[in-house]
N, C-alpha and C positions, 0 to 999 in steps of 0.2 A: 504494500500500500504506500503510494505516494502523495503527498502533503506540503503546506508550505511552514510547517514547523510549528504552529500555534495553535498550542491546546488550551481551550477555554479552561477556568477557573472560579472556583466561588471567591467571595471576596472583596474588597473596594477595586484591585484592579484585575479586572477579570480578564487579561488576559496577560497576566504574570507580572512581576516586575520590572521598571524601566527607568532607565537613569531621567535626570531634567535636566534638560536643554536649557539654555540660555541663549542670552540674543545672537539671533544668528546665527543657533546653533541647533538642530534637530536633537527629538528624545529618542532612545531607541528601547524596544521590548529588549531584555538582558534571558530570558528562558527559551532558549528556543530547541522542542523535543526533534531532536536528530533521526535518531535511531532505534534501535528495540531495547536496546541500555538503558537510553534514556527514559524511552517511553516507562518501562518497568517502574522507575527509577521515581518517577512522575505519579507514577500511580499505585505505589506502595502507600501513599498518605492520602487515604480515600476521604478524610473529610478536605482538600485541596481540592476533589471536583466531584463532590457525587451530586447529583442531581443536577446535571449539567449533562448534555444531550451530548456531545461528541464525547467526549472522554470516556462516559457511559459506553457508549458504539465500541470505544475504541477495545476499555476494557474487555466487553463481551468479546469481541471479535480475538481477543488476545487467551482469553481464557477457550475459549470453544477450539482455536487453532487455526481458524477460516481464513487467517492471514498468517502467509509464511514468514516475511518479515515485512519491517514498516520504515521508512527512508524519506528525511526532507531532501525537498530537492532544492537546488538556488542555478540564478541565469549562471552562462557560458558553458553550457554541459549539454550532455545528450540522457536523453530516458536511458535507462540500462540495459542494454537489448537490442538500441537502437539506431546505430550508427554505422552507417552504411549495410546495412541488413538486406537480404538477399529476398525476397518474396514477387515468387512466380517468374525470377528471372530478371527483377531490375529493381534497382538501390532505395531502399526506406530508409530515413532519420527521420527522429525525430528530437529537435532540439528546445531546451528550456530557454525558455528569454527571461521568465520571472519563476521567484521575486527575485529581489535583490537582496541581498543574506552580507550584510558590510562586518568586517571584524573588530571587534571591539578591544578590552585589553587580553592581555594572553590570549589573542588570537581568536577568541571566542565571539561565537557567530551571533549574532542581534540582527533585527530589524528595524527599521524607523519608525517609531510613531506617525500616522499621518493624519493627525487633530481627532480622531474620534475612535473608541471601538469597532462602530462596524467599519468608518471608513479604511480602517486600519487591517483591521480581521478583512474586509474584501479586495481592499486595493491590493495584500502579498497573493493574489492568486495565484496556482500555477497558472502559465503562458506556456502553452507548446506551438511549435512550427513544424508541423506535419508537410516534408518534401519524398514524393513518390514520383520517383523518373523525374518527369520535369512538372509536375501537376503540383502546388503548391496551396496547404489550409494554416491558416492562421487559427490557434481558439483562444481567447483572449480570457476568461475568467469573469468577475466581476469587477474588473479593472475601475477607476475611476481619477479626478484630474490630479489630486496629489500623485498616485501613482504611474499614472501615464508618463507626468513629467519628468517623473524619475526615474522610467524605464529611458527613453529617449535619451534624457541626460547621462544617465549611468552607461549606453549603447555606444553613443557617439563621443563621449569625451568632453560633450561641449554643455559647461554647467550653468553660463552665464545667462542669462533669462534675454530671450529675442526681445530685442525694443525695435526692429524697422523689417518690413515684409522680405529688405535681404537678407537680415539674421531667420528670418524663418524659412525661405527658400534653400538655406545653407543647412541648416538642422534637419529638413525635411529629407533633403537630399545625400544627406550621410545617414538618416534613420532608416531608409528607404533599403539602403544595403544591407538591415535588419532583420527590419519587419513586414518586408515588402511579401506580399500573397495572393495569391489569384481569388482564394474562396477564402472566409474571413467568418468566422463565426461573433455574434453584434456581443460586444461587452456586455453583462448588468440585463439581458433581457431586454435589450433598448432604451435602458437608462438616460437620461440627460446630462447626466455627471461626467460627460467625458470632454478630451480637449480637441479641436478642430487640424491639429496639429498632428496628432497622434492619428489619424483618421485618414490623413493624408501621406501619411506615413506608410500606410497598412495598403491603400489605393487597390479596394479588391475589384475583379469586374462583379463578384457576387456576395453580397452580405444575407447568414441567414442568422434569423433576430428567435431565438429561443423564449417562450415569455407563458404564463398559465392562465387560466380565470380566475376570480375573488382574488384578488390583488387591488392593495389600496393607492398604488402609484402611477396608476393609465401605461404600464408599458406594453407595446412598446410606446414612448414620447413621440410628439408628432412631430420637436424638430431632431430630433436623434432618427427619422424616417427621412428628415428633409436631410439632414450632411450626409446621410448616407449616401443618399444618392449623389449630392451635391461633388463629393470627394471620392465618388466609383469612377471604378476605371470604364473609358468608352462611351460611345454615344447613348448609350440604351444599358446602364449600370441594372445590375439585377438586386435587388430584395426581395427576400421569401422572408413570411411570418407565419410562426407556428398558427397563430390565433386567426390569422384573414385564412390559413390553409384549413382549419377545425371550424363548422356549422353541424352540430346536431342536430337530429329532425325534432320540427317543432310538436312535441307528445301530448301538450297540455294544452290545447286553444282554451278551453274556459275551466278556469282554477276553481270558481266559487262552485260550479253545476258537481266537479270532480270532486270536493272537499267533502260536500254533503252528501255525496254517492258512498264514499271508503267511508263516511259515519254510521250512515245504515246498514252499507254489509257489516262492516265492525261490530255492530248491536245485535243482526242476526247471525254473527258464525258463532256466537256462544252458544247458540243449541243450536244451530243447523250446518253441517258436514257441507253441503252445498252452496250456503253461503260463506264459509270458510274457501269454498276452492274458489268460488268467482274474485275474492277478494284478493287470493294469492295471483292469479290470473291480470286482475288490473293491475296491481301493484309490478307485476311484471314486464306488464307493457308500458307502463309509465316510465319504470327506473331503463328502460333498453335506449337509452343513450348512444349517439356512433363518436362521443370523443375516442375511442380504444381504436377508430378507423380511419376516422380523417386525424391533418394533423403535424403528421408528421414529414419532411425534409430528406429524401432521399438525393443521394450524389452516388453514382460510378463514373470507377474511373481506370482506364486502362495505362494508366501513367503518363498519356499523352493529350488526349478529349478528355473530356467532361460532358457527363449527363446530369441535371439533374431534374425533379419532379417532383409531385404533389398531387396525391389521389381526387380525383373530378366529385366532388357530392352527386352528381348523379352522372351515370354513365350516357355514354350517346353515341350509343350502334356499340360496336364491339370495343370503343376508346373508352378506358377505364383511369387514363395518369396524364393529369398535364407534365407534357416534356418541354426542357429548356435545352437542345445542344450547344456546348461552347467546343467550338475548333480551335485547333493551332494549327497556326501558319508557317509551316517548315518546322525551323526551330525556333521562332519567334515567341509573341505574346497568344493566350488564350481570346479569341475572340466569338461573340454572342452571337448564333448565326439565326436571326428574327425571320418570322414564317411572314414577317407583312414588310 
């Protein structure tokens, strides 16, 4: 199992201890669980995180065996497994860009505060850069702008905060040698929290924006929809969303007539066997939902093209998947080849 090193904890600072910054100077989290040593090591003193949801995970998953072992990872490295790996005959990496893991005294590994818990706990996400053949995915985490800026600046070398469109042209243009990716998975669920800089950086021809229902934050944002596209590669930049690709059929047209129907079978299946089954009967056609069908973001990929697609809510004739093909040209860039 791999992680960006931060195990939540109970306590005022719930996510371990962290030196104070001063002016001008960054805090950093001082705990950060490496390894299966440390993990252990973490979790021997169970009033330090019990009733606390990942430590919980972690422990079980420690005691039951489900994980063989457990490893942070930090940028400039590749997954384990991963580098130059041979699969069906042509080269997979997969490389970490995040987080960033800075050493502290005796060498020991910390992370930076970046003003908040969650910002902090989401901004160290793992980043991977999934390169097959020449087909390249960016998956970004929950990235957001403190950490963007960090990734870029930590990438390129260049710390100094852009003040004129040619300091951002310069920065973009060494990031690019990065972060740069054909398919681009959307930071945050399409959060708004990210930087226009970072986005230009990434310059995918396809962004897919991952996001759920009951969510109190509208993602995906309507302008994290707009730079998406604004900063896609190509004339006709592609976004997929899980949620415009998910419509369940509508099962309820009238809620009030359906409320007081399940109240009176409910009153007769106490003595009647047959009002019993009709009630299991609606109650079954109600909950039959197709989120488990529509939804979801499919991509293949033969190391060279790109397909990707999204199931049609309703079929028409024997076409059952909207298709997107993206070609390459020679050995050039991926390009979107549009049916209009």
């Amino acid at each position: 199992m791999y992680h960006n090193g931060i195990v939540e904890q109970t306590g005022k600072n719930r996510l371990g201890p962290r030196t104070k910054g001063g002016r001008g100077t960054p805090s950093y989290l001082t705990r950060v669980v490496t390894d299966d040593k440390e993990l252990t090591s973490f979790l021997s003193v169970a009033s330090r995180w019990r009733r606390k949801k990942y430590p919980t995970m972690l422990a079980d998953a420690q005691a039951s065996k489900r994980v063989g072992s457990f490893k942070a990872l930090s940028a400039n490295g590749f997954l384990p497994g991963y580098q130059n790996r041979q699969v069906f005959g042509k080269s997979l990496s997969i490389g970490v860009l995040g987080p960033v893991v800075e050493p502290g005294a005796n060498k020991q590994p910390r992370l930076r505060w970046l003003g908040s818990t969650g910002k902090t706990k989401n901004g160290h996400s793992v980043v991977l850069r999934l390169q097959y053949d020449k087909v390249s995915v960016l998956l970004g985490g929950d990235l957001n702008i403190p950490s963007e800026e960090l990734l870029l600046s930590y990438h390129t070398g260049i710390w100094e905060r852009a003040r004129s469109a040619e300091d951002e042209r310069v920065l973009v243009k060494a990031a690019q040698g990065v972060f740069e990716s054909e398919i681009a998975k959307a930071c945050h669920h399409g959060s708004a929290d990210f930087t226009e800089l970072y986005l230009r950086a990434v310059n995918p021809i396809a962004t897919v924006i991952s996001s759920g229902d009951n969510e109190p934050h509208s993602h995906p944002r309507a302008d994290a929809l707009g730079a998406f596209g604004k900063t896609g590669r190509g004339a006709r930049p592609l976004i997929f969303s899980t949620e415009l690709a998910r419509s369940p059929n509508e099962t309820i047209k009238h809620p009030n007539v359906l409320r007081a129907k399940v109240k009176e079978l409910q009153r007769k299946a106490r003595t009647s066997a047959r009002a019993q089954k009709q009630l299991d009967k609606l109650l079954s056609t109600v909950l039959n939902r197709s989120i488990a069908v529509f939804g979801a973001i499919n991509l293949r990929t033969n190391g060279k093209d790109v397909v990707m697609a999204q199931m049609l809510e309703r079929s028409r004739g024997s076409k059952k998947w909207d298709l997107y093909v993206l070609e390459r040209v020679g050995n050039g860039a991926l390009r979107y080849k549009s049916k209009h």
